[in-house]
N, C-alpha and C positions, 0 to 999 in steps of 0.2 A: 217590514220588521228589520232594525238592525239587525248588522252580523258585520263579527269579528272578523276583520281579513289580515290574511297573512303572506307577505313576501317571499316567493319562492322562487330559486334558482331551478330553470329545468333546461337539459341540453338536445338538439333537435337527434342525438342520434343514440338509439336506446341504453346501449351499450359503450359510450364513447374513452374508456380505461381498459380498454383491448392493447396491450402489449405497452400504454402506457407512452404512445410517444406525443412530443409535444403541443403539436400542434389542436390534439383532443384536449387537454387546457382551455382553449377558447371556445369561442361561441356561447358559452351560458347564455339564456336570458332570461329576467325576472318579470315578473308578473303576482299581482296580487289574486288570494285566493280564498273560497272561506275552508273549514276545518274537514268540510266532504268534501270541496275540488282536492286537497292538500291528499289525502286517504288515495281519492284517483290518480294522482300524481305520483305516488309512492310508487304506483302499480303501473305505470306505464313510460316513466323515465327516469335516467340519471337525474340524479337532484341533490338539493343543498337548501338549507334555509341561511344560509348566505349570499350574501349581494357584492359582486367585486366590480370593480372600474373597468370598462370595456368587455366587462364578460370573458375575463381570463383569470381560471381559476387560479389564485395564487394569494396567501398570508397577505406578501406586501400590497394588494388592491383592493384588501376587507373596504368595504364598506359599511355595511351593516349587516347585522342576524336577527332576523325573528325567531327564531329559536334556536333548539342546542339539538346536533344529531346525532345519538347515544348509539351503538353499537354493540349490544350484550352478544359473548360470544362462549363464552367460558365462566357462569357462574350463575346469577339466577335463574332461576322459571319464571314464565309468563305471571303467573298469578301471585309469585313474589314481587315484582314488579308490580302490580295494581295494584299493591298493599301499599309499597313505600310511593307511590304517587299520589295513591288517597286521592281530595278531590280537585287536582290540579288539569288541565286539561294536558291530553297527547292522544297520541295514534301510536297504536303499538302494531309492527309487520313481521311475522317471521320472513328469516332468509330463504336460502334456496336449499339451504343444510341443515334447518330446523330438524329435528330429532331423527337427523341421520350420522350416520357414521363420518365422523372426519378423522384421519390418524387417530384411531383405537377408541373413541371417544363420541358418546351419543345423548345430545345434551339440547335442551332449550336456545336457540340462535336468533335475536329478533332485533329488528333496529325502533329506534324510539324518535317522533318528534316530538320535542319538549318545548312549547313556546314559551316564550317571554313576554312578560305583561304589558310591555312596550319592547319595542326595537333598541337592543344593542350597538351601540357607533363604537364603541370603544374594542379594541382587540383585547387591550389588557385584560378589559371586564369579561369580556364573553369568555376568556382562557380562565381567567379566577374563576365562575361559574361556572363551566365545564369540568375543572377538575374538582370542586364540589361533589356536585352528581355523579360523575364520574366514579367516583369512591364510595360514593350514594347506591348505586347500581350494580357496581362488578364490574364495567363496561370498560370497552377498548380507551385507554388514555390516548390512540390516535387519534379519537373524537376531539380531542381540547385546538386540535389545528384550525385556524382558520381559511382553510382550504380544503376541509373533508368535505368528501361529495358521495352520493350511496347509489349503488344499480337497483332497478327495479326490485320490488318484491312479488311474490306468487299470491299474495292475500292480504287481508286486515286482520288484524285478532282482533282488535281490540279498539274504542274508539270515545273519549269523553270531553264533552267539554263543561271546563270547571273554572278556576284559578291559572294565569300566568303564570312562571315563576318569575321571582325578581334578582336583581346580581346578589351574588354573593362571595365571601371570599371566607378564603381556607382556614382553620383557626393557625395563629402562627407556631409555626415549631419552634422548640428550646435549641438554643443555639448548641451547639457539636461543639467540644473541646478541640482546637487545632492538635493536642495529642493523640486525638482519639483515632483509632485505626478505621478507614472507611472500610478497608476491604470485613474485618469483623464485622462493623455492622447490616454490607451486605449480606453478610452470611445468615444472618439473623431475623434477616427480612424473608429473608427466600423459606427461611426453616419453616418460618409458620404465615403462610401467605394468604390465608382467608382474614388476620388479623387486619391488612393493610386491603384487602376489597377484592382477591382472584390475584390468581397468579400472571397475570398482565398486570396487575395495576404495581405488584411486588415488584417485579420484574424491572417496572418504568426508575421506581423510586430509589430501586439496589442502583440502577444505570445511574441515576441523579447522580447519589452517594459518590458512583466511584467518577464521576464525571467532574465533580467538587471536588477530587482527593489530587486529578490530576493524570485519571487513567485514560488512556486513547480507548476509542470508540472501539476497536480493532480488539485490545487486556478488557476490555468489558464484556463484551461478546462471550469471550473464552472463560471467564469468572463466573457468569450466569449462566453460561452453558452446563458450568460443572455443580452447577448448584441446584437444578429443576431440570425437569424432563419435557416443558414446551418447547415444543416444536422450536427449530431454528431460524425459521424466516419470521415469527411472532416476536421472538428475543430482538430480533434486527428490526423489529416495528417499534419496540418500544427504548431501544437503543438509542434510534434516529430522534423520536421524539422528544428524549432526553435530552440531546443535544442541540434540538430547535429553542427547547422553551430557557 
């Protein structure tokens, strides 16, 4: 019997984002797998459903993505989540923090693979599509990099196969008056941040704003700092990201 297979990045050493130096970048290797290997995979390696050139984790060596790697951390539950998936295929893993305490806060943590109906070659596409869902979900807008990669998970919740998703792009935004004050409208993003998808995804777009207006990474930081109560190494994630995309 057929069966879908799907291209996955896994690194031979479980844990290979231990302190983060560089040489843990390389070694990826891909290999195809169907939608149970992928489930096992989650669960027993660093992984990416990205494909880089030489097996070094890095944006400029994309290759391709068989899917998208969602990271909800701050916002839905599980079972909100198999609602806005509906009959699309994924694997849903809680984290290692899944309904425990993190900085004062006890909430649903679980990463998503979302495949695609076909393979992704385009970096452009896969980031249009990414920040789609993204905003779709609650999810870490670190996910939209073409170099996220995730640690093992402790289980599977969840596991269907359905529909692909196909590219998509963001609907466009109304252009901003060059008079208009960015710092205001960060302000306004932050006020009500379930509007824009959790206060990560708020956070990314205030960063965008002041990143457009012409504020250093450094007056960004310190603007979102005084405007939300996440964490500040979360502000600094979605800072960076800002200034990648």
């Amino acid at each position: 019997m057929y069966q879908t297979l799907y291209v996955v990045s896994t690194h031979p050493d479980k844990n290979p984002r231990k302190d983060r130096p560089a040489w843990y970048r390389s070694g990826y290797r891909s290999n195809y797998y169907t939608l149970e290997q992928v489930a096992q995979v989650m669960l027993e390696h660093s992984w990416s459903p990205i494909v880089w050139k030489f097996g070094k984790c890095l944006e400029a060596n994309f290759i391709q993505a068989s899917g998208l790697p969602i990271d909800v951390d701050d916002g839905l539950t599980i079972s909100d989540a198999r609602r806005i998936l509906g009959t699309r295929t994924y694997i849903i893993a809680p984290t290692k923090s899944h309904q425990r305490d993190k900085k004062g806060v006890t909430c649903d943590r679980f990463r998503i693979f979302l495949p695609f109906a076909a393979p992704v070659t385009s970096l452009h596409d896969y980031k249009a599509t990414a920040d789609v869902w993204i905003r779709r979900l609650q999810a870490d807008p670190a996910g939209r990099s073409g170099a996220h990669t995730f640690m093992p998970s402790n289980a599977v919740e969840a596991m269907q196969f359905g529909q692909g998703i196909s590219v998509e792009y963001p609907p466009p935004r109304p252009p901003v008056p060059e008079t208009h004050d960015r710092h205001e409208l960060a302000r306004r993003i932050m006020s009500n941040p379930a509007r824009y998808g959790g206060r990560n995804r708020a956070s990314y777009i205030a960063a965008r704003c002041l990143r457009d207006s012409g504020r250093t990474p450094e007056l960004a930081e310190a603007i979102i700092c005084s405007l939300t109560d996440l964490p500040r190494w979360e502000i600094q994630n979605c800072i960076r990201s800002a200034w990648r995309a």
